[in-house]
TORPA-4810 file (N, C-alpha, C, O; in nm, 3 decimals):
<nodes>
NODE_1_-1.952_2.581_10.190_-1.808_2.573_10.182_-1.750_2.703_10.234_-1.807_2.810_10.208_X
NODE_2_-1.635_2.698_10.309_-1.601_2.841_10.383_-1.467_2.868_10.276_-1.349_2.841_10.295_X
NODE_3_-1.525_2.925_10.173_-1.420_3.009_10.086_-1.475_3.085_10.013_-1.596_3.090_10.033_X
NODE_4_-1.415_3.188_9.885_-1.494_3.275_9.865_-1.584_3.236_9.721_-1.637_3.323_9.651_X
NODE_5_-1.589_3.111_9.696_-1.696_3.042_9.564_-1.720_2.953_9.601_-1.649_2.880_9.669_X
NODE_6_-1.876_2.930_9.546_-1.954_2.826_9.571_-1.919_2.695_9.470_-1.891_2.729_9.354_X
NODE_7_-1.916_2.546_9.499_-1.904_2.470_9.440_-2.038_2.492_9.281_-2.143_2.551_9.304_X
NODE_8_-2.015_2.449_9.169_-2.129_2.497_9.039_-2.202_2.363_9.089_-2.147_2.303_9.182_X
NODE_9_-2.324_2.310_9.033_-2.393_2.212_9.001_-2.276_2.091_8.919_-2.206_2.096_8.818_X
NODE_10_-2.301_1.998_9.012_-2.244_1.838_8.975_-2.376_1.763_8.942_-2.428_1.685_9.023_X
NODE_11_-2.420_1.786_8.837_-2.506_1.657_8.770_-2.454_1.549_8.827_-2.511_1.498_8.924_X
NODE_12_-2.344_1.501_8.779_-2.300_1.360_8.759_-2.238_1.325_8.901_-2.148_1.241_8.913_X
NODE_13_-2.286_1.387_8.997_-2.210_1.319_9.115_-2.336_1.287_9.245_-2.409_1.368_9.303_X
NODE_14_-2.328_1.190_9.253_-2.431_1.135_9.406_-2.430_1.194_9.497_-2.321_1.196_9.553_X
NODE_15_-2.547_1.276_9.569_-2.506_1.333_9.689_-2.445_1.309_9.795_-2.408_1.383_9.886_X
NODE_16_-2.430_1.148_9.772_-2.323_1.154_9.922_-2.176_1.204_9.873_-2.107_1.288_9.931_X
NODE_17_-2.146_1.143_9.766_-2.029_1.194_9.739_-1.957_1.349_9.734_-1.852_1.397_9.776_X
NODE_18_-2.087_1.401_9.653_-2.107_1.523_9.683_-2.092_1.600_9.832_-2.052_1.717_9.827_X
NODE_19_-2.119_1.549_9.955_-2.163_1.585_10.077_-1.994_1.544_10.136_-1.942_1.618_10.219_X
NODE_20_-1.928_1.437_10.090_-1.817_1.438_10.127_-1.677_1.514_10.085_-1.584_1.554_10.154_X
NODE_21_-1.705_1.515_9.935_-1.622_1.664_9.889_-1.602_1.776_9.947_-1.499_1.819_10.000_X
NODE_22_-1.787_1.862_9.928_-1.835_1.972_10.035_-1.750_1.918_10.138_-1.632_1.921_10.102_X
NODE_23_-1.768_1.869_10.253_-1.692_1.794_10.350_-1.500_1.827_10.383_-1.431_1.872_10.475_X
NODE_24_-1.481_1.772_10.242_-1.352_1.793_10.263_-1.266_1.913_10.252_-1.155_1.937_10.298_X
NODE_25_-1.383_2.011_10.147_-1.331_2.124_10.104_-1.349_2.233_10.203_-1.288_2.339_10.196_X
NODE_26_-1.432_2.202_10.293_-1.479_2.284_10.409_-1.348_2.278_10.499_-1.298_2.379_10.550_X
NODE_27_-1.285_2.119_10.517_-1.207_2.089_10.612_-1.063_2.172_10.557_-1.013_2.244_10.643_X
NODE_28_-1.020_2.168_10.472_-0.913_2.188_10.360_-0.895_2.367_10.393_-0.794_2.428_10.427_X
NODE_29_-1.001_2.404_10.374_-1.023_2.545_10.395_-0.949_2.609_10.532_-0.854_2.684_10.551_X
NODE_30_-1.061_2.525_10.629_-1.055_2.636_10.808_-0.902_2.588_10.831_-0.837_2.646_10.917_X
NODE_31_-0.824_2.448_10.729_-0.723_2.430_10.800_-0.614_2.512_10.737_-0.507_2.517_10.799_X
NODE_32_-0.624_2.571_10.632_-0.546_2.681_10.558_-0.539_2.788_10.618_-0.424_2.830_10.632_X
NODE_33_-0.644_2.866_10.673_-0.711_2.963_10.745_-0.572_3.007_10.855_-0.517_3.117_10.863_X
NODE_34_-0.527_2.824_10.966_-0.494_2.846_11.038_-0.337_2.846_11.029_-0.268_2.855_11.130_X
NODE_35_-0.282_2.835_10.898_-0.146_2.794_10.853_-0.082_2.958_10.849_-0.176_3.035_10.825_X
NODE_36_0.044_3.030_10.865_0.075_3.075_10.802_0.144_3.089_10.666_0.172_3.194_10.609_X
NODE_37_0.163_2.970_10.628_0.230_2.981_10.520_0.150_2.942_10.417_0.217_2.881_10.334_X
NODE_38_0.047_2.950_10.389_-0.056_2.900_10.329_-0.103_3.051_10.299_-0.157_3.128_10.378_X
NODE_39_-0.065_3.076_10.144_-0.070_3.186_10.028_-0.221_3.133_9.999_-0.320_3.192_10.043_X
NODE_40_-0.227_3.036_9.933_-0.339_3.029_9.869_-0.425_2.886_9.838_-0.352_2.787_9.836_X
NODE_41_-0.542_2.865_9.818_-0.591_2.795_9.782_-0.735_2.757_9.660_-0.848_2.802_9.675_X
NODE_42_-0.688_2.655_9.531_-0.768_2.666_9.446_-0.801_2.524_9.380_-0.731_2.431_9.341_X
NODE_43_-0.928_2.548_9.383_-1.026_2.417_9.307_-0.972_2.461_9.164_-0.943_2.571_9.115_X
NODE_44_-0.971_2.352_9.124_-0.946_2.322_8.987_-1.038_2.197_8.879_-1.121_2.118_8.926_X
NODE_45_-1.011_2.201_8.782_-1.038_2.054_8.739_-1.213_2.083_8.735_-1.290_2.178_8.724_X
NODE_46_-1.215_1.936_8.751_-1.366_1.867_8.708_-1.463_1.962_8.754_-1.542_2.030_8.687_X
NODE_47_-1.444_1.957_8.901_-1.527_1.980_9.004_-1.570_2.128_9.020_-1.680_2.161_9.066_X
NODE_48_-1.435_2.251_8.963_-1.442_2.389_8.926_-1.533_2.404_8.801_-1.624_2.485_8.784_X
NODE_49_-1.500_2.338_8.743_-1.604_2.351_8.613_-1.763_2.280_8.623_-1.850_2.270_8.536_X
NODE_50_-1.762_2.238_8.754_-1.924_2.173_8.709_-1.943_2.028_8.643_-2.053_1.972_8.642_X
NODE_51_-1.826_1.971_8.587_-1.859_1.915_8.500_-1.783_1.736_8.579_-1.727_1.664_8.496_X
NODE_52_-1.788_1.689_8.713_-1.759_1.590_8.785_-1.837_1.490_8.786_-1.959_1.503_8.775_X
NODE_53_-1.770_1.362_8.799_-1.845_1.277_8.783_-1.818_1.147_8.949_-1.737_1.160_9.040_X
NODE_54_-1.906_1.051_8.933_-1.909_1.003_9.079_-1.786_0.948_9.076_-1.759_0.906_9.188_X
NODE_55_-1.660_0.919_8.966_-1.541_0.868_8.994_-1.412_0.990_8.957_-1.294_0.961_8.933_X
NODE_56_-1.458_1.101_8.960_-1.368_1.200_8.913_-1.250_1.271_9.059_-1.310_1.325_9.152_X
NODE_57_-1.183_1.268_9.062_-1.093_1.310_9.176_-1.123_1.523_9.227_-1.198_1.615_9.197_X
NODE_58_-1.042_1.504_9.289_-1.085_1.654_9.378_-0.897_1.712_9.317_-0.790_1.653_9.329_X
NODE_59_-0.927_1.833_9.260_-0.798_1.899_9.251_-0.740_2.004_9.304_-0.760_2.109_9.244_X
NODE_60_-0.698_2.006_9.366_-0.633_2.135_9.463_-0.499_2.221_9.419_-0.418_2.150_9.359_X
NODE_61_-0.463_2.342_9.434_-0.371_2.422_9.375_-0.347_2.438_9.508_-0.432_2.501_9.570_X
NODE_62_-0.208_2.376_9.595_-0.216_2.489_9.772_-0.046_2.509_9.744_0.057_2.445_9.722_X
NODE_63_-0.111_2.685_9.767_0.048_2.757_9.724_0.050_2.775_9.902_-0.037_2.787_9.988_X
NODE_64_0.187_2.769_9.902_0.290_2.829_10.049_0.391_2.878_10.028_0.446_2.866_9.919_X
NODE_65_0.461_2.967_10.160_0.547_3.034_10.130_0.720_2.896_10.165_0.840_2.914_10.143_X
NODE_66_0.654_2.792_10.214_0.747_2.653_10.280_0.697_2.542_10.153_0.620_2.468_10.214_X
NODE_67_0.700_2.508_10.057_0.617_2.360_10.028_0.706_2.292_10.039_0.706_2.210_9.947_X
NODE_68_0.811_2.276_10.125_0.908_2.152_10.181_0.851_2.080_10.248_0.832_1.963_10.213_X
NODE_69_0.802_2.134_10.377_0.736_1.984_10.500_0.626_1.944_10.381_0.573_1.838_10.414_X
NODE_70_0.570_1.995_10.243_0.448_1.949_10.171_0.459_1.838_10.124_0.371_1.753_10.112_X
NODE_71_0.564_1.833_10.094_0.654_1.720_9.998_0.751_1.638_10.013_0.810_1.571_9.927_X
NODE_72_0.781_1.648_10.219_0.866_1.549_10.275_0.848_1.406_10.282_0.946_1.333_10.296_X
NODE_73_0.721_1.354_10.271_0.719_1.210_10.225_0.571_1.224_10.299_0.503_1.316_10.346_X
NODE_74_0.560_1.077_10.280_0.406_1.007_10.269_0.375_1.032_10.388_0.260_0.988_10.379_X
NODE_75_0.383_1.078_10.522_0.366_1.072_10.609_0.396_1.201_10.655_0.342_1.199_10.765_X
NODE_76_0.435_1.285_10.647_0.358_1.418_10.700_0.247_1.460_10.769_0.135_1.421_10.735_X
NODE_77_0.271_1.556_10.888_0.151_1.560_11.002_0.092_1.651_10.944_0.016_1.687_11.034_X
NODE_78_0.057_1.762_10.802_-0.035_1.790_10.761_-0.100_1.711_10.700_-0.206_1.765_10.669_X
NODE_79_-0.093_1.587_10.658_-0.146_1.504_10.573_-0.243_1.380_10.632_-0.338_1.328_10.575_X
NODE_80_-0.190_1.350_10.763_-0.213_1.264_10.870_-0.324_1.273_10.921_-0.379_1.382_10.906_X
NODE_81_-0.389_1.181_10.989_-0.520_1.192_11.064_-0.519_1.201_11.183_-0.621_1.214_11.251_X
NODE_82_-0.385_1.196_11.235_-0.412_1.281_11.381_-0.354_1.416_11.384_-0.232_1.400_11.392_X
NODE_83_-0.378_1.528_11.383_-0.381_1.639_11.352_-0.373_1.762_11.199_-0.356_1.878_11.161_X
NODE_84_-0.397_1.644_11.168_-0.377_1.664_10.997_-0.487_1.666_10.937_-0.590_1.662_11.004_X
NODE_85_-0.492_1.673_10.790_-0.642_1.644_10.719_-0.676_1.543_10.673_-0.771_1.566_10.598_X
NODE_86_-0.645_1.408_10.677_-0.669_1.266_10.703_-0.678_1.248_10.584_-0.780_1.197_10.537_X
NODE_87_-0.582_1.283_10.511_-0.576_1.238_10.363_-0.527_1.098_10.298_-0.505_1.069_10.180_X
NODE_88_-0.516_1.000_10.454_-0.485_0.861_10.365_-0.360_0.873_10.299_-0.277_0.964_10.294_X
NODE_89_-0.368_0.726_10.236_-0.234_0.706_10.154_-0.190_0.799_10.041_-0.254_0.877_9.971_X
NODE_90_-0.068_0.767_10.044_-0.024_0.869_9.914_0.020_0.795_9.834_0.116_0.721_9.854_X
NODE_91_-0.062_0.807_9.699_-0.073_0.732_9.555_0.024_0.760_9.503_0.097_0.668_9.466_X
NODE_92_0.066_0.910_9.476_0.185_0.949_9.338_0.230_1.083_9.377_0.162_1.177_9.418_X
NODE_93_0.390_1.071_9.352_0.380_1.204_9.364_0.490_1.241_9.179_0.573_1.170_9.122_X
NODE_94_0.434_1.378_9.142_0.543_1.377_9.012_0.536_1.526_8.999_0.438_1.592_9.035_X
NODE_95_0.662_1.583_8.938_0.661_1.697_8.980_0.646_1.734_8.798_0.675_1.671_8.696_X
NODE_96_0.578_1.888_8.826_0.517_1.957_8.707_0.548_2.093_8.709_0.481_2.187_8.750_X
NODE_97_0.657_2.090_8.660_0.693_2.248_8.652_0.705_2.329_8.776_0.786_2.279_8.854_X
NODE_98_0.651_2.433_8.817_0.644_2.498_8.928_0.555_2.420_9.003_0.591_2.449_9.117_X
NODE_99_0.492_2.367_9.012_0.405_2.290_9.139_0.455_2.144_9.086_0.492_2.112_8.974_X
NODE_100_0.439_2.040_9.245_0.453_1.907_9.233_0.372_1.849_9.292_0.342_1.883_9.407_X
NODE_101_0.301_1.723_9.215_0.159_1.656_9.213_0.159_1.598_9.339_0.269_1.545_9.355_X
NODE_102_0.075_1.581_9.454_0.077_1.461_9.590_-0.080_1.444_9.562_-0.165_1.531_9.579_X
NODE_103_-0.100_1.308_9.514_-0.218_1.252_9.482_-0.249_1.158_9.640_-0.168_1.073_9.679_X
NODE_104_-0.377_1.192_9.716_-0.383_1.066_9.820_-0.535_1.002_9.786_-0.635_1.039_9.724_X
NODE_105_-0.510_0.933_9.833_-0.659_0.861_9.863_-0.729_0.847_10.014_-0.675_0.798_10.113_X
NODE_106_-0.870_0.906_10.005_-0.937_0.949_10.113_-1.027_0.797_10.078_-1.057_0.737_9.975_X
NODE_107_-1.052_0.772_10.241_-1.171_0.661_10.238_-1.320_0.757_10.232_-1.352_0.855_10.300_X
NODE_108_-1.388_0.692_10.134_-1.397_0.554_10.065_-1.381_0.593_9.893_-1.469_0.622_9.812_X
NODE_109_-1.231_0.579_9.875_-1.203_0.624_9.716_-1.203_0.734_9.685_-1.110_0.769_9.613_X
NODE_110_-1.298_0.829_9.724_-1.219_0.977_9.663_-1.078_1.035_9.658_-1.037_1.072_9.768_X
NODE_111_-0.987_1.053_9.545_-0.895_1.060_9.525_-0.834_1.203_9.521_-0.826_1.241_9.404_X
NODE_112_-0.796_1.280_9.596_-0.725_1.405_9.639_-0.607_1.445_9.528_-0.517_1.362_9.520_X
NODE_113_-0.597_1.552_9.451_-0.449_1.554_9.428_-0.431_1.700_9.442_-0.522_1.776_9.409_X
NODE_114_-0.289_1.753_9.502_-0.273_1.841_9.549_-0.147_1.886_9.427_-0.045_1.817_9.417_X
NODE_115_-0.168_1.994_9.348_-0.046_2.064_9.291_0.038_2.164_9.420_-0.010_2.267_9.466_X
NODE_116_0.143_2.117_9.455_0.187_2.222_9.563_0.298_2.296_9.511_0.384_2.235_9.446_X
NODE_117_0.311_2.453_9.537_0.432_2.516_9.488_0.392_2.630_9.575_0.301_2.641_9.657_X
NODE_118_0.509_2.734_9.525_0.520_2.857_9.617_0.389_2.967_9.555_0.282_2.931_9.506_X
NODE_119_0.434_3.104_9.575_0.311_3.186_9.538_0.373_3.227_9.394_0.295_3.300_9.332_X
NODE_120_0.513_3.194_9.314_0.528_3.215_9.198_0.460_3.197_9.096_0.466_3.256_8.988_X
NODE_121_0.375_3.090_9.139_0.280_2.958_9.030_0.176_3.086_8.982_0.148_3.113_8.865_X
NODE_122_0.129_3.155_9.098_-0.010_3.291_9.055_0.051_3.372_8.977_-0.023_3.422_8.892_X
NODE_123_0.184_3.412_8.972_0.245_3.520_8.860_0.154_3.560_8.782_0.083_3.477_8.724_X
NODE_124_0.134_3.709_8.761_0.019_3.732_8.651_0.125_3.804_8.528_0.061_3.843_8.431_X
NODE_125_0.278_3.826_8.521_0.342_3.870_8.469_0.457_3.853_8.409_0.549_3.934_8.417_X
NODE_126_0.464_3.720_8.330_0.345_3.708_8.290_0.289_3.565_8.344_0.333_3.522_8.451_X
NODE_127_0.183_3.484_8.265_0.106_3.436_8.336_0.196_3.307_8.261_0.228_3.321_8.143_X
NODE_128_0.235_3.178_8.335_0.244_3.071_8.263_0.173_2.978_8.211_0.073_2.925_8.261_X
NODE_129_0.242_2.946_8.069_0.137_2.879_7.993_0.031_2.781_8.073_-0.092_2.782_8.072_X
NODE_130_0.132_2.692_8.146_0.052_2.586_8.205_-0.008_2.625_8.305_-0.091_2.537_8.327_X
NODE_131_-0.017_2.695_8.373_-0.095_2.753_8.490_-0.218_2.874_8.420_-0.320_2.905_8.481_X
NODE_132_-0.193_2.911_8.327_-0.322_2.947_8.221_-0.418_2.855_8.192_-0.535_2.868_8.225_X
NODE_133_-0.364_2.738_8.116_-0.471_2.626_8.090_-0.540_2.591_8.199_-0.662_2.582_8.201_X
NODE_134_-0.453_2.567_8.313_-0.542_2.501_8.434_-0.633_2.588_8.516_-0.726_2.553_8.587_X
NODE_135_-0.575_2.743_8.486_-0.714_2.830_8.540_-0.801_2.838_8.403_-0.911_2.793_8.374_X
NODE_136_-0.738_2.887_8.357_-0.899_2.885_8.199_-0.991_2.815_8.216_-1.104_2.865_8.221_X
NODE_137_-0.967_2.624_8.233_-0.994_2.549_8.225_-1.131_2.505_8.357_-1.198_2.402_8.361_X
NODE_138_-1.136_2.625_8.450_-1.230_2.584_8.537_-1.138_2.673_8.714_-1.048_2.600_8.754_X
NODE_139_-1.145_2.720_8.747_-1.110_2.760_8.871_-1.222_2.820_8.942_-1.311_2.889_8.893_X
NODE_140_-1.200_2.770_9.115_-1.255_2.866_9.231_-1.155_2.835_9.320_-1.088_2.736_9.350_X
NODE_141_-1.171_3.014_9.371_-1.095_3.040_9.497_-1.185_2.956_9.608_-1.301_2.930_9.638_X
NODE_142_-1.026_2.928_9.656_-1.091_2.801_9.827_-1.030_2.918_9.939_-1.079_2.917_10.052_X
NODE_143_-0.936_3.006_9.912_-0.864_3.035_10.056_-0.759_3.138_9.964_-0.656_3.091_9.917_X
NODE_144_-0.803_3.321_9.939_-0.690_3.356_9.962_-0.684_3.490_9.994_-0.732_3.578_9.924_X
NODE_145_-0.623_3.508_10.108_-0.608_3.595_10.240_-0.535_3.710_10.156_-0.574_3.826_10.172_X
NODE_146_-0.426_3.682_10.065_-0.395_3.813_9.968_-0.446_3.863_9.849_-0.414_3.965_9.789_X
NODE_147_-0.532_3.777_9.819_-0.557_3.826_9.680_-0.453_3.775_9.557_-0.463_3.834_9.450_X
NODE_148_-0.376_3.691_9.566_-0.323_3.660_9.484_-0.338_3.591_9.357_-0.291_3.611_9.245_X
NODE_149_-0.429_3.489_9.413_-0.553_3.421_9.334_-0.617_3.480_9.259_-0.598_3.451_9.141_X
NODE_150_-0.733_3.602_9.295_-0.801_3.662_9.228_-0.729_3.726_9.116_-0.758_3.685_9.003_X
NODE_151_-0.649_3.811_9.127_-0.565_3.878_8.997_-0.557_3.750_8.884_-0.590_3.757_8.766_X
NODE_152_-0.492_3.606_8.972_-0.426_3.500_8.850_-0.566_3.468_8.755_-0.571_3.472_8.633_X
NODE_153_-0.672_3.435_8.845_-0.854_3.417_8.777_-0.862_3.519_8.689_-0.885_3.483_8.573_X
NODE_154_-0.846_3.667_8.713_-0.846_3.800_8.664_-0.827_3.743_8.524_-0.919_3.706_8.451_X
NODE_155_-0.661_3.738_8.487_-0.590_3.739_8.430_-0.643_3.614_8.321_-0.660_3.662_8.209_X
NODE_156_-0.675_3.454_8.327_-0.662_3.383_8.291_-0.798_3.348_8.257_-0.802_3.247_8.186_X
NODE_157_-0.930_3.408_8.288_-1.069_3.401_8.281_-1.048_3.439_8.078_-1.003_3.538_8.020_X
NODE_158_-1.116_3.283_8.016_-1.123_3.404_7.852_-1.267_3.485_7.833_-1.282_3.561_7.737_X
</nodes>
């Protein structure tokens, strides 16, 4: 995976599935790489903690300094498969505080959900409740060019 942590051991997940995650998270990555507005990027959830299963979804934290075109509708050319990251349909979107949920579905069923917000969400000062639980709860850095990430892990690691 081209970020700065390695996915932990997935017992509970099939290697292909496995191989398509790896896959996507690789893709997710070089295409952040090439964004400028793309602050940051973070695994979350199941899959940060090790603890995924062959029907468990992929969770993403992608902070920008724009998350407008993120959240302009179902069809967005970052989202798209012709020049985009071929993220399929978009299941749900609901907004959560400082970040708002865009859940898609990748063929064959792996289910994507993206928390998107600005670089406020990393605040280490202080740290918000809900963005505490969800790093406590399992985080790796996928993509971040400032360091912004690392301090919020810093901060929220018990």
């Amino acid at each position: 995976m081209a970020g700065t942590e390695r996915l932990p051991d997935q017992t509970g997940v099939p290697p292909e599935r496995l191989r398509e995650v790896q896959g996507f998270l690789d893709r997710l990555t070089k295409w952040a790489a090439t964004r400028e507005d793309i602050v940051g990027l973070l695994l979350v959830g199941s899959y940060a903690r090790g603890a995924a299963r062959v029907d468990s979804d992929v969770d993403v934290v992608l902070l920008t300094t724009d998350p407008a075109p993120y959240l302009a509708d179902a069809a967005a050319p970052w989202a798209g498969r012709a020049g985009g990251l071929g993220l399929g349909d978009l299941v749900r979107t609901r907004a959560w505080g400082p970040v708002t949920e865009r859940r898609y579905t990748l063929a064959p069923g792996l289910e994507v959900e993206f928390g998107i917000g600005g670089p406020r969400w990393a605040r280490t000062d202080p740290v918000d409740p809900g963005t505490r639980r969800v790093v406590a709860d399992g985080a790796l850095t996928l993509y971040d060019p400032s360091r912004i990430l690392a301090g919020l892990v810093r901060h929220c690691r018990p």
